[in-house]
N, CA, C and O of each residue as an XYZ file, in Angstrom:
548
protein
N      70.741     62.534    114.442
C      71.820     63.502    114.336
C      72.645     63.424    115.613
O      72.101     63.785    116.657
N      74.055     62.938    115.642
C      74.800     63.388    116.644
C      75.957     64.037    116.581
O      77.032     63.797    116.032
N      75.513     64.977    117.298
C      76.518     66.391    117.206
C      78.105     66.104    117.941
O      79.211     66.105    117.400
N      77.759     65.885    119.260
C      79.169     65.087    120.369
C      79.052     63.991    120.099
O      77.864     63.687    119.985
N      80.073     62.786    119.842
C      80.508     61.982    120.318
C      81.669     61.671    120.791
O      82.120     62.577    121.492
N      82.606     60.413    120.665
C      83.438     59.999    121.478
C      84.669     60.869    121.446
O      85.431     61.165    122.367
N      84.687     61.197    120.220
C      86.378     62.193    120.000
C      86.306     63.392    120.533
O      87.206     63.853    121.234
N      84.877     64.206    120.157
C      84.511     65.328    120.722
C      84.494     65.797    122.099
O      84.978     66.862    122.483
N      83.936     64.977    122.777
C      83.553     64.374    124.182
C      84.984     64.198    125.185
O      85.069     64.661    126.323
N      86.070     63.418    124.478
C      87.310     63.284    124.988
C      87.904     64.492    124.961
O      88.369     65.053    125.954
N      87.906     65.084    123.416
C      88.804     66.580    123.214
C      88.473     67.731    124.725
O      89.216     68.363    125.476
N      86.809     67.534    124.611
C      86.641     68.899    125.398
C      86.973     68.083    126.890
O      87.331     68.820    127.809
N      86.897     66.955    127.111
C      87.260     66.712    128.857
C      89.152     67.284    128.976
O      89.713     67.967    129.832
N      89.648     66.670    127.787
C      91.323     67.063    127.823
C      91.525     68.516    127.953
O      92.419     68.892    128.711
N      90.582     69.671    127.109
C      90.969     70.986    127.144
C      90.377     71.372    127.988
O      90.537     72.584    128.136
N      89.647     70.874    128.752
C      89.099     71.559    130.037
C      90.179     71.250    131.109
O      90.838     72.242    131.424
N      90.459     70.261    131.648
C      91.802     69.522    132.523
C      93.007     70.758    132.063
O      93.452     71.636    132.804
N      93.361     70.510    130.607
C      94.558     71.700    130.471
C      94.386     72.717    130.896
O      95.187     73.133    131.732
N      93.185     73.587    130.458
C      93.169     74.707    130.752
C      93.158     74.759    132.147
O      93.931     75.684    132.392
N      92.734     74.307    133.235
C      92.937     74.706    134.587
C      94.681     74.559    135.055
O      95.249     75.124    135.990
N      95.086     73.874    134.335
C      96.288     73.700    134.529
C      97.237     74.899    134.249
O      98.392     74.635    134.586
N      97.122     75.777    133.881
C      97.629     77.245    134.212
C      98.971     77.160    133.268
O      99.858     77.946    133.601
N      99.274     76.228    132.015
C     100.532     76.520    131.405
C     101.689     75.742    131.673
O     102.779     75.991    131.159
N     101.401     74.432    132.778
C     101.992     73.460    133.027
C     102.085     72.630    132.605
O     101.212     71.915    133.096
N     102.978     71.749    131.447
C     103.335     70.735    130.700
C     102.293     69.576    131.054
O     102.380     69.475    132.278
N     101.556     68.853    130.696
C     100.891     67.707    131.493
C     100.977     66.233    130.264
O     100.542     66.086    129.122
N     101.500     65.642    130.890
C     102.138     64.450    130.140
C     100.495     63.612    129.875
O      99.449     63.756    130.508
N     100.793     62.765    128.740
C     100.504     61.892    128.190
C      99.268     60.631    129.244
O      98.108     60.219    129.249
N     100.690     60.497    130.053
C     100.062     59.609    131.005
C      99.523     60.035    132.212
O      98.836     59.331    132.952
N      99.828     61.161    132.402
C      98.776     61.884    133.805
C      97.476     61.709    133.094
O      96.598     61.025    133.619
N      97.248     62.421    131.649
C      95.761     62.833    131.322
C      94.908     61.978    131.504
O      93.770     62.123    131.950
N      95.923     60.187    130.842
C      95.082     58.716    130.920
C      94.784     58.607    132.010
O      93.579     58.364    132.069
N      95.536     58.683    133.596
C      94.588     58.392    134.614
C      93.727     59.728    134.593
O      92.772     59.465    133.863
N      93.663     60.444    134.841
C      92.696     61.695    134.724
C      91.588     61.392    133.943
O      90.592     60.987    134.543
N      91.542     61.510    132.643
C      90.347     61.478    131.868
C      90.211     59.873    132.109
O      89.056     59.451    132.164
N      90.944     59.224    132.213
C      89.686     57.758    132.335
C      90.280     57.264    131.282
O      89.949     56.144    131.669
N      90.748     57.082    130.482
C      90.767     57.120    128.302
C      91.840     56.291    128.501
O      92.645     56.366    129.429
N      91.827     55.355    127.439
C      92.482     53.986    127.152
C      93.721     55.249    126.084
O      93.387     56.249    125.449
N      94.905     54.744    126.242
C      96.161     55.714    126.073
C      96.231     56.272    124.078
O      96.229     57.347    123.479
N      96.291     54.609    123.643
C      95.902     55.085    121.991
C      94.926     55.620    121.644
O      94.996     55.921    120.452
N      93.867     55.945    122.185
C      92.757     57.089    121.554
C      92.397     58.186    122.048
O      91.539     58.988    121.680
N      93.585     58.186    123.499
C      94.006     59.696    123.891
C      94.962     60.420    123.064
O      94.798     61.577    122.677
N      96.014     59.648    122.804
C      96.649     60.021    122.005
C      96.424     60.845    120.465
O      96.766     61.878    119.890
N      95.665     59.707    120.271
C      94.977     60.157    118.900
C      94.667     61.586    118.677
O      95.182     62.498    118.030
N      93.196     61.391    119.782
C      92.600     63.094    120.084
C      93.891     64.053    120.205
O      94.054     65.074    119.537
N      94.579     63.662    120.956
C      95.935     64.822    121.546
C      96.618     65.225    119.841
O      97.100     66.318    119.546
N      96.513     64.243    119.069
C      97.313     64.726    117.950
C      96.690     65.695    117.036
O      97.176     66.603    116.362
N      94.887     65.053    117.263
C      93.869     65.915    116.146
C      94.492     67.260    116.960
O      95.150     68.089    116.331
N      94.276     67.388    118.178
C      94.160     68.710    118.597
C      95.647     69.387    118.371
O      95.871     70.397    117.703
N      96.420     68.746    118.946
C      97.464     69.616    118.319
C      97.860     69.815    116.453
O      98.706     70.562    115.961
N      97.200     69.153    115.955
C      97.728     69.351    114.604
C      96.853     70.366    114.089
O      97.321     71.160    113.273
N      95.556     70.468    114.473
C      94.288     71.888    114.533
C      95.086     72.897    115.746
O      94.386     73.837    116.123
N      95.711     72.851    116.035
C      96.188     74.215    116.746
C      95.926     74.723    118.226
O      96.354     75.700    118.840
N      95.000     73.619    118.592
C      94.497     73.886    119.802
C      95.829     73.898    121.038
O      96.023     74.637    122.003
N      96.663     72.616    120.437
C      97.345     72.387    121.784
C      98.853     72.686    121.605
O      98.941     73.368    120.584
N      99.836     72.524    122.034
C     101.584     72.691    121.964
C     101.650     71.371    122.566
O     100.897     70.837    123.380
N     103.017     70.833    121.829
C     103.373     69.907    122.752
C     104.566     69.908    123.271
O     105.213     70.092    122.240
N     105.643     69.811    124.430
C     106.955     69.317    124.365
C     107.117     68.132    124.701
O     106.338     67.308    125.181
N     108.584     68.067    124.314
C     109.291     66.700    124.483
C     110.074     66.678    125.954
O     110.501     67.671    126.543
N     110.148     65.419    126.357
C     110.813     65.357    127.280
C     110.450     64.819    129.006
O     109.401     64.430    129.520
N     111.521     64.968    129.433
C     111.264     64.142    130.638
C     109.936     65.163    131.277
O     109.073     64.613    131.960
N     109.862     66.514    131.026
C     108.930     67.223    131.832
C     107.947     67.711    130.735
O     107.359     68.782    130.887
N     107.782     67.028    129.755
C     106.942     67.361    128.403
C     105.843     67.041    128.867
O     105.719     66.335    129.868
N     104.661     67.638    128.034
C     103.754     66.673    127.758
C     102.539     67.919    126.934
O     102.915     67.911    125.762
N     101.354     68.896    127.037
C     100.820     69.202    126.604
C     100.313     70.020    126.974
O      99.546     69.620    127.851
N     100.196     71.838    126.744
C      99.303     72.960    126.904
C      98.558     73.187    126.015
O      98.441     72.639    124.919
N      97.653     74.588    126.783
C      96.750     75.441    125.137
C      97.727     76.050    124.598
O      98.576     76.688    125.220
N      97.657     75.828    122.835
C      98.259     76.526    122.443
C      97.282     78.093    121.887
O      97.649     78.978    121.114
N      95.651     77.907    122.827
C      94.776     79.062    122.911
C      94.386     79.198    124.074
O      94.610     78.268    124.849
N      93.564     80.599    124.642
C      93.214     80.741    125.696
C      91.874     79.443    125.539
O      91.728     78.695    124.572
N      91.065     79.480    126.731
C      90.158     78.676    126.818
C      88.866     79.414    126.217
O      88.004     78.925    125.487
N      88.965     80.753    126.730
C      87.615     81.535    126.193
C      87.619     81.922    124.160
O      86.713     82.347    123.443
N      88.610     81.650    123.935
C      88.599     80.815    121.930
C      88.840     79.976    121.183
O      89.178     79.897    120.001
N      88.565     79.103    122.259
C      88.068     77.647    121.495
C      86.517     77.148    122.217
O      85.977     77.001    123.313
N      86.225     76.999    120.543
C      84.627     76.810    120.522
C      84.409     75.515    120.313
O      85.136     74.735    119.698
N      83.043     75.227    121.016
C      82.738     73.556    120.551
C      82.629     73.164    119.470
O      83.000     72.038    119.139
N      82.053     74.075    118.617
C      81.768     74.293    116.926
C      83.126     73.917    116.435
O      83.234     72.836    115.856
N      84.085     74.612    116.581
C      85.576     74.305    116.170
C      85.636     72.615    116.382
O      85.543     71.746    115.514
N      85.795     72.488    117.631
C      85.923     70.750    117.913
C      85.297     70.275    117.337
O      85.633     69.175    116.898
N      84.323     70.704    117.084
C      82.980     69.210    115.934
C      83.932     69.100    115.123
O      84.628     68.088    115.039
N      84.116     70.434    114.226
C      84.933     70.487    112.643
C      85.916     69.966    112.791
O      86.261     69.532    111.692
N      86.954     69.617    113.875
C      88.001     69.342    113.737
C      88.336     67.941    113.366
O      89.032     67.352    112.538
N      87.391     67.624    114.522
C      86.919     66.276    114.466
C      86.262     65.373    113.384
O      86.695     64.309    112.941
N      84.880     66.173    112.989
C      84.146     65.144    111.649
C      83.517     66.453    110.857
O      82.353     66.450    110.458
N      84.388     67.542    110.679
C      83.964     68.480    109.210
C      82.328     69.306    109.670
O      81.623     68.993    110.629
N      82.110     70.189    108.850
C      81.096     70.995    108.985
C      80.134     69.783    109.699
O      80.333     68.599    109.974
N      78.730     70.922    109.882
C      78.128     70.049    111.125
C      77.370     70.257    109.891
O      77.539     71.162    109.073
N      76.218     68.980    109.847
C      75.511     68.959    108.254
C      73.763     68.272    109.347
O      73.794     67.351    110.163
N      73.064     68.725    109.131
C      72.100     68.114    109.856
C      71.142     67.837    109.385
O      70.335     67.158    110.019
N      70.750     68.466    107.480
C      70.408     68.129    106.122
C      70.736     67.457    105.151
O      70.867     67.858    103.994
N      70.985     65.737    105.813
C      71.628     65.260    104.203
C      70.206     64.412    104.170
O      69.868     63.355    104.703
N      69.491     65.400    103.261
C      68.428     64.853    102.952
C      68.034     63.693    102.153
O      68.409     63.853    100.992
N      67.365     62.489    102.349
C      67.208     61.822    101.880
C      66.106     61.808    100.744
O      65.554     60.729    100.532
N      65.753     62.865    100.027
C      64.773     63.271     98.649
C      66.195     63.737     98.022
O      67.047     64.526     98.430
N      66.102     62.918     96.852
C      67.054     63.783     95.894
C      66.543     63.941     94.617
O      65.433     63.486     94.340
N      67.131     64.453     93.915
C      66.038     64.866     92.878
C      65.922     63.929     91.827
O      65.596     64.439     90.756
N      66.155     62.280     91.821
C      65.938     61.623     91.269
C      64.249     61.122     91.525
O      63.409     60.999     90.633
N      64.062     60.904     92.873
C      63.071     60.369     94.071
C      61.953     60.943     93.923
O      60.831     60.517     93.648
N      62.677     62.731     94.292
C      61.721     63.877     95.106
C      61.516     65.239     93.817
O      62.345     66.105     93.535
N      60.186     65.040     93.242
C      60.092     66.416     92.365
C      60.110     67.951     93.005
O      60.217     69.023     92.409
N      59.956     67.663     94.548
C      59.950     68.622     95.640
C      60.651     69.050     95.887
O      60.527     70.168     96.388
N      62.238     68.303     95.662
C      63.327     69.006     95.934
C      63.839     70.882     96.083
O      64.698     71.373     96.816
N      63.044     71.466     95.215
C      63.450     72.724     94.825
C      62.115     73.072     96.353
O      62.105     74.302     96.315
N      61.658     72.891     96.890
C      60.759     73.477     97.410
C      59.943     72.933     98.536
O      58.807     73.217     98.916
N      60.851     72.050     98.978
C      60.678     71.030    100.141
C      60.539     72.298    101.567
O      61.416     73.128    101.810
N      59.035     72.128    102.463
C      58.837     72.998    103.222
C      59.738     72.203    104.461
O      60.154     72.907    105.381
N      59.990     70.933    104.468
C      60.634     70.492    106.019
C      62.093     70.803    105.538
O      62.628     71.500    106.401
N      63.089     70.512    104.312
C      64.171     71.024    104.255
C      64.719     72.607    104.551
O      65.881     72.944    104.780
N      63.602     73.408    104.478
C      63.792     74.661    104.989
C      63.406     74.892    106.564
O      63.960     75.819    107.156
N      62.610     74.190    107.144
C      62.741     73.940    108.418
C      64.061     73.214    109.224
O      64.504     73.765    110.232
N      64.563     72.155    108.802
C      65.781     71.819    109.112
C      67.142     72.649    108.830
O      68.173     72.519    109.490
N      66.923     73.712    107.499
C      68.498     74.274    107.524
C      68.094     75.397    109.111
O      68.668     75.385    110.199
N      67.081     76.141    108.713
C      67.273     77.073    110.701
C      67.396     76.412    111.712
O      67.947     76.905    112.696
N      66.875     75.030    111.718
C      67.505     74.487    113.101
C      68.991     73.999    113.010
O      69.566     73.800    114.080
N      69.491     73.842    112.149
C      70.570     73.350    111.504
C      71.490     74.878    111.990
O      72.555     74.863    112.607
N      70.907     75.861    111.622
C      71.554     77.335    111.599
C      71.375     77.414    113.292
O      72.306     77.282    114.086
N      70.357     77.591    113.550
C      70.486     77.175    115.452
C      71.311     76.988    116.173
O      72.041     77.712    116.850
N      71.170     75.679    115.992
C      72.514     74.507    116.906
C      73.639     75.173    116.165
O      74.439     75.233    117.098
N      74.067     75.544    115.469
C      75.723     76.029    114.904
C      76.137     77.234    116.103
O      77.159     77.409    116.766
N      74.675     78.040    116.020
C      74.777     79.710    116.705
C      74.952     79.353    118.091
O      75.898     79.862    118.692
N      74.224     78.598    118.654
C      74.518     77.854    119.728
C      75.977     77.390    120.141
O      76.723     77.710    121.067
N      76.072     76.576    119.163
C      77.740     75.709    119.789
C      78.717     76.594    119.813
O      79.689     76.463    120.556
N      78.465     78.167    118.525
C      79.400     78.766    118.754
C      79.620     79.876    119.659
O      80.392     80.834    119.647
N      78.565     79.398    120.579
C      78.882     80.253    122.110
C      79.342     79.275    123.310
O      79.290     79.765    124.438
N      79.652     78.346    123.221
C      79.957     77.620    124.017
C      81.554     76.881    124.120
O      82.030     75.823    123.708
N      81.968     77.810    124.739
C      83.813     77.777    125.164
C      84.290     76.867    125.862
O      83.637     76.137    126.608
N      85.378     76.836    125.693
C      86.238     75.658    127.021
C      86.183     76.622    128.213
O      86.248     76.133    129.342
N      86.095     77.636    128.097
C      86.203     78.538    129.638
C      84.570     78.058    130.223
O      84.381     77.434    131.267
N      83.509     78.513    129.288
C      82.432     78.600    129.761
C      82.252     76.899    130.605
O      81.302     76.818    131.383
N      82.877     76.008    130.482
C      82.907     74.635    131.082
C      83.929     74.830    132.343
O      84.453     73.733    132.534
N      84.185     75.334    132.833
C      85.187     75.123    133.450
C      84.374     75.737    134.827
O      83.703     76.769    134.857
N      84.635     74.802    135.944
C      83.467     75.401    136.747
C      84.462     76.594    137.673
O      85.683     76.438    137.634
N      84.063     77.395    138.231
C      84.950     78.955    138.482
C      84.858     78.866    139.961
O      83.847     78.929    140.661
N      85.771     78.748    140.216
C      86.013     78.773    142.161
C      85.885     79.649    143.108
O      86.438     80.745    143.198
N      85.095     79.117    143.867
C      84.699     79.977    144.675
C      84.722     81.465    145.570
O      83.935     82.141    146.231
N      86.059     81.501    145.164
C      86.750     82.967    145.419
C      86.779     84.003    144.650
O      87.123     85.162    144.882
N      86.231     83.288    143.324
C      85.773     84.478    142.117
C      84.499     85.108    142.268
O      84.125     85.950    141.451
């Protein structure tokens, strides 16, 4: 089961970078040296996210990309979905062609609460809560 990977992983390094950025346009090509990220699959991410709502973009010589949310409501849970759809951590391989157990499988009911877990989990875990808080706070 993997919950983060590469799109996920990129999204939250980009909305963490924005969000400290306090509402200041941040172009395209600042983020690529910043995050590290080869430009077409920054891009990419930049579009999932703005087309899910996360981000604004403008145009222009001083364009480039804010939250279009605070940091403390956007959830990692959100980013999975945005990214690759409900988080599924039961695609069980007994189906009821296979498995006469199906209706009553004791490990499939062990996997949907951990399944229910990790969801309750991710959905406490914010772009704020990443953001490390400076020392004067």
């Amino acid at each position: 089961m993997r919950i983060l990977n590469r799109d996920t992983d990129l999204a939250t390094r980009a909305l963490c970078y924005l969000a400290q950025q306090q509402d200041k346009p941040i172009s395209v090509a600042h983020l690529e040296d910043v995050l590290i990220a080869p430009r077409p699959f920054l891009r990419k991410i930049l579009q999932v996210l703005q087309t899910q709502g996360f981000l604004k973009s403008f145009k222009g010589k001083k364009g480039g990309f804010i939250l279009n949310k605070t940091a403390d409501t956007i959830y990692i849970k959100d980013l999975i979905v945005a990214f690759h759809g409900p988080i599924n951590t039961n695609e069980c391989v007994f189906n009821k062609k296979t498995c006469p157990d199906i209706g009553s499988c004791l490990l499939k009911g062990k996997i949907e609460r951990i399944k229910s877990y990790v969801s309750n989990e991710l959905k406490s875990v914010t772009i704020a809560s990443l953001i490390p808080q400076s020392k004067g706070e």
